[in-house]
MARGU-911326 format. One line per 8 residues: number of its first residue (from 0); their letters; for each residue x, y, z of C-alpha. Coordinates in steps of 0.05 Angstrom, whole numbers, padded with zeros to 5 digits, always signed. Layout:
NUM) A) X:Y:Z; ...;
END
This chain:
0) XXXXXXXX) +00173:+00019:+00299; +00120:+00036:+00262; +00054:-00011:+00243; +00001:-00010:+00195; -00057:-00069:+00208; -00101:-00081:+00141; -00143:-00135:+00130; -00107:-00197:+00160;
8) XXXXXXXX) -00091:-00264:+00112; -00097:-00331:+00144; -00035:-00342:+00197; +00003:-00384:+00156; +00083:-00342:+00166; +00115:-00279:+00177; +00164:-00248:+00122; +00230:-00215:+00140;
16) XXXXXXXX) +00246:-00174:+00086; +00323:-00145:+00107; +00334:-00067:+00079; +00377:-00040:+00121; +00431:-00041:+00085; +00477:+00017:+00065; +00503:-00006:+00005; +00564:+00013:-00006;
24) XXXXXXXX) +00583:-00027:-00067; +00513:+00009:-00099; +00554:+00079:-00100; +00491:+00125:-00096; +00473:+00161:-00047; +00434:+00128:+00016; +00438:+00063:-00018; +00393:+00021:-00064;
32) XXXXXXXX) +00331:+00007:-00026; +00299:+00070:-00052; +00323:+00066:-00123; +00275:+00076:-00170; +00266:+00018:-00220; +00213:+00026:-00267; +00177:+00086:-00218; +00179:+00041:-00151;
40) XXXXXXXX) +00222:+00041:-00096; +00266:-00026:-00111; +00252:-00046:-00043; +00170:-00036:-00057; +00168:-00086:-00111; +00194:-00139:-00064; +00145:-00118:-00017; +00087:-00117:-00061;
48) XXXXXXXX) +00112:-00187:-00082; +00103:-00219:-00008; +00035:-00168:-00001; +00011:-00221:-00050; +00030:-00283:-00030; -00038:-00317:+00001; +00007:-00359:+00056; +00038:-00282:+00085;
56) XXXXXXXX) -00002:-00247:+00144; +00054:-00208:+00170; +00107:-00166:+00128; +00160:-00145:+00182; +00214:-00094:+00132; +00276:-00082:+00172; +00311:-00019:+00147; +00352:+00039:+00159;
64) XXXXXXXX) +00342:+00063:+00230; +00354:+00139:+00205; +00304:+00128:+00154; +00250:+00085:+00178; +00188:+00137:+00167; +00220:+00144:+00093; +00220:+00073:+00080; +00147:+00070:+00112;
72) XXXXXXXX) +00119:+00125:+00069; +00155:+00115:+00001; +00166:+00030:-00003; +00117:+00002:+00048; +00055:+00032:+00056; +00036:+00045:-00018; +00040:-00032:-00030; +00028:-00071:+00023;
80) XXXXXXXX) -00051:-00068:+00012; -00078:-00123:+00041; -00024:-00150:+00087; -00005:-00122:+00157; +00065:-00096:+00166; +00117:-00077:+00210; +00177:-00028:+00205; +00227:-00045:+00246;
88) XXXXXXXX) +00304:-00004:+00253; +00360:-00057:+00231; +00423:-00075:+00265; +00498:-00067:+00251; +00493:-00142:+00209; +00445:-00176:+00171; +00449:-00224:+00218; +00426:-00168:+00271;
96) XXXXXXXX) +00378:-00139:+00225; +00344:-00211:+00223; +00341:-00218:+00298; +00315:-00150:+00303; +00255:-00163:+00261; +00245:-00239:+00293; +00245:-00197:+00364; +00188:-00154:+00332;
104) XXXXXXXX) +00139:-00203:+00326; +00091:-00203:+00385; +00094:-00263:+00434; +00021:-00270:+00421; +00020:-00283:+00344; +00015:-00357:+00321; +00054:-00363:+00257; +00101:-00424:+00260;
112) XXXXXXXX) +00135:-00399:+00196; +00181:-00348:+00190; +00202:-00325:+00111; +00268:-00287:+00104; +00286:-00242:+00033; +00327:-00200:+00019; +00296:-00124:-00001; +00346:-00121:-00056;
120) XXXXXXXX) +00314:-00184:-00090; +00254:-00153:-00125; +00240:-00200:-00179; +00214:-00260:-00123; +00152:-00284:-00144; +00088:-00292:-00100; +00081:-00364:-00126; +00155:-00384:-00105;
128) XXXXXXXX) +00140:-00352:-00037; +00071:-00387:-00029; +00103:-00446:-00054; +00171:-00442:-00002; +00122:-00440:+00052; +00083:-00505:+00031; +00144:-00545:+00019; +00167:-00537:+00079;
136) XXXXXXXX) +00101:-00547:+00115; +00093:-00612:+00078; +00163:-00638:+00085; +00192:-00687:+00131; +00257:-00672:+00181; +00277:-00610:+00157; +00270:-00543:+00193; +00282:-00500:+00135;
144) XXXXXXXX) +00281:-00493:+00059; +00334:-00446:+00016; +00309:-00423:-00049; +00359:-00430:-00112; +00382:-00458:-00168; +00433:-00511:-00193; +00509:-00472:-00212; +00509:-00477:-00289;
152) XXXXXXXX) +00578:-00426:-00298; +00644:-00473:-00301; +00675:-00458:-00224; +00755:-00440:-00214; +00790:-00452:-00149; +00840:-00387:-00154; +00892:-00363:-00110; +00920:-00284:-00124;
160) XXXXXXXX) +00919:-00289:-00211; +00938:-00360:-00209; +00877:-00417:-00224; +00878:-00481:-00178; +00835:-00522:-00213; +00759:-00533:-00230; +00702:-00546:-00183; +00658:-00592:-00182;
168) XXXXXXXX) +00599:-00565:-00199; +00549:-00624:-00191; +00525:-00617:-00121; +00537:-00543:-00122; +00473:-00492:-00111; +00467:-00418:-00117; +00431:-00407:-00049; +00383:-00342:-00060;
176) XXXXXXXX) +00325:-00310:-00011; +00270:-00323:+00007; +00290:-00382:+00060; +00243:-00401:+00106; +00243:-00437:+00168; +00204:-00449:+00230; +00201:-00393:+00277; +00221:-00433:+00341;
184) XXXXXXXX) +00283:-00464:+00305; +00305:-00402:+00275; +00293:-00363:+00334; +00337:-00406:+00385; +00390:-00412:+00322; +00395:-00341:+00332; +00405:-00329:+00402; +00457:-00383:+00404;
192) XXXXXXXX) +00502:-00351:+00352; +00491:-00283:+00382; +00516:-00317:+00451; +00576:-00355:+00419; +00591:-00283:+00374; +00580:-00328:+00317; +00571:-00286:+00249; +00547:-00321:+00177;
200) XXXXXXXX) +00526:-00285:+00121; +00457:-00312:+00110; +00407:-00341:+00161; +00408:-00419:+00124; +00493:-00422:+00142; +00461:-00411:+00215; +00419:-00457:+00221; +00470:-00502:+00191;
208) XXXXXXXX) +00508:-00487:+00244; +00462:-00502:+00300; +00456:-00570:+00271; +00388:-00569:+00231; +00375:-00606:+00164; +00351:-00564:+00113; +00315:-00573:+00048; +00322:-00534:-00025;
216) XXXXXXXX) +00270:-00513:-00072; +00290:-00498:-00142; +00277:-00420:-00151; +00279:-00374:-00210; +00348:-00343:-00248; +00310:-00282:-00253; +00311:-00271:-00179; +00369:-00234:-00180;
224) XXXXXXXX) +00408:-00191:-00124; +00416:-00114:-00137; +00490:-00105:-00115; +00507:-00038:-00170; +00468:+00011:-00199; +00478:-00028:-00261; +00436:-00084:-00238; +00378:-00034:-00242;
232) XXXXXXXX) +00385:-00047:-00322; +00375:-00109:-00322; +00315:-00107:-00264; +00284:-00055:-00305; +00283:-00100:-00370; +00262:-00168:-00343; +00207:-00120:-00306; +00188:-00095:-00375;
240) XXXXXX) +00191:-00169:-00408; +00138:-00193:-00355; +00085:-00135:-00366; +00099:-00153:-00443; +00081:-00222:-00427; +00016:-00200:-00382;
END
C-alpha cells in the first residue's frame, strides 16, 4: 500500500474507487484501467472526478496487486492534487476488492461516509458525488443511496431464443456507482456476507441483504460503464462534447 497525504478537505467521506479488475471482456492487454481515453489513464479521469468533489478527504483506489506502483504513478498521483489517497492491492471479487479498501482506512479517521465507484465509470461528475453524499446525510432511515436512472429501453423476459413476455418497466432502475453508505453499516454488511460466503455483484444488493433500506438519487446517462474497447468511442466523444461546452 502505498499513500500520498496532500492538503486534507473537510472529513466529510471516504471514496472507494474499485480497479482491480482484469477485464477480460475489454480484450486488451492488462485490462482497461490504463486505457488511454483522450491522453489519461481511464481510471485517472474518475479519480480526478472524486479529487474534486469538496465532500471527499480520502481517495482509497483498489487495483491490481501486480500493478499497484503503475496504477500509483500513471492514474493516481498525477490527479489527485488536493485530496489524500490510498493504493490498496484488490481481492479475487469486487466484493473483496471493496472490503480490502474499507480495511484500509485507519481506525483513527472520522468519516461516517463511505462512497463506492467503479474506476471504469469515468464520466461521474463531482457535483453528483458531492451531491450523493448530502442526500444521504440529510435523509431519514436509510443507510445508503444508489445512483441511477429510471429504465427507458422496452424490457423482454427471454428464455434460450424464445421471448416470455415484457417487463414492467415502471418501478425498474438502472443502478450505477457511485453508492454511498455509512461506513459502520457497510462495514458490518460486509463481514457478515464474508462469514455466511455470501457473494453479490455490487455493494447496494449487500446491504440489501443485511436488511438496510436504501435510498436512490437520479444520476446522469452519461455515466456510463467501460465494458469493451469500444466504449472508449463513445467516452472519448461525450469527453470532447463537454470541453466543447466549457
Amino acid at each position: 500500500m502505498t499513500a500520498l497525504t496532500s492538503e486534507h478537505k473537510g472529513s466529510g467521506a471516504v471514496a472507494i474507487i474499485v480497479a482491480g479488475g482484469v477485464g477480460q471482456r475489454f480484450g486488451a492487454f492488462g485490462g482497461k484501467q490504463l486505457a488511454e481515453v483522450a491522453g489519461q489513464p481511464l481510471l485517472s479521469h474518475a479519480v480526478r472526478a472524486f479529487d474534486r468533489a469538496s465532500s471527499i478527504s480520502l481517495i482509497v483506489v483498489v487495483c491490481d496487486p501486480d500493478r499497484v506502483q503503475e496504477y500509483g504513478s500513471r492514474a493516481v498521483e498525477p490527479y489527485a492534487r488536493s485530496t489524500e489517497f490510498e493504493l490498496v492491492a484488490g481481492g479475487v471479487t469486487r466484493q473483496d476488492s471493496v472490503r480490502n479498501g474499507l480495511m484500509a482506512i485507519a481506525e483513527g479517521r472520522t468519516e461516517d461516509v463511505v462512497v463506492v465507484h467503479d474506476g471504469a465509470r469515468p464520466l461521474v461528475s463531482p457535483e453528483v458525488i458531492d451531491s450523493a453524499v448530502a442526500h444521504l446525510l440529510a435523509a431519514e432511515g436509510i443507510q445508503g443511496l444508489v445512483v441511477g436512472h429510471p429504465v427507458y429501453d422496452t424490457i423482454k423476459s427471454v428464455a434460450g431464443d424464445k421471448v416470455l413476455g415484457t417487463v414492467d418497466r415502471g418501478a425498474l432502475w438502472v443502478a450505477q456507482t457511485p453508492q454511498v453508505f455509512f461506513r459502520t453499516a457497510l462495514h458490518d454488511a460486509h463481514i457478515e456476507a464474508l462469514a455466511s460466503a455470501r457473494v453479490t455483484t455490487d455493494d447496494a444488493s449487500l446491504m440489501e441483504e443485511a436488511g438496510h433500506q436504501l435510498g436512490v438519487l437520479l444520476g446522469s446517462r452519461e455515466n456510463i460503464k467501460v465494458t469493451v474497447a469500444e466504449d472508449l468511442m463513445i467516452i472519448e466523444s461525450i469527453l470532447r462534447a463537454r470541453k466543447e461546452r466549457e
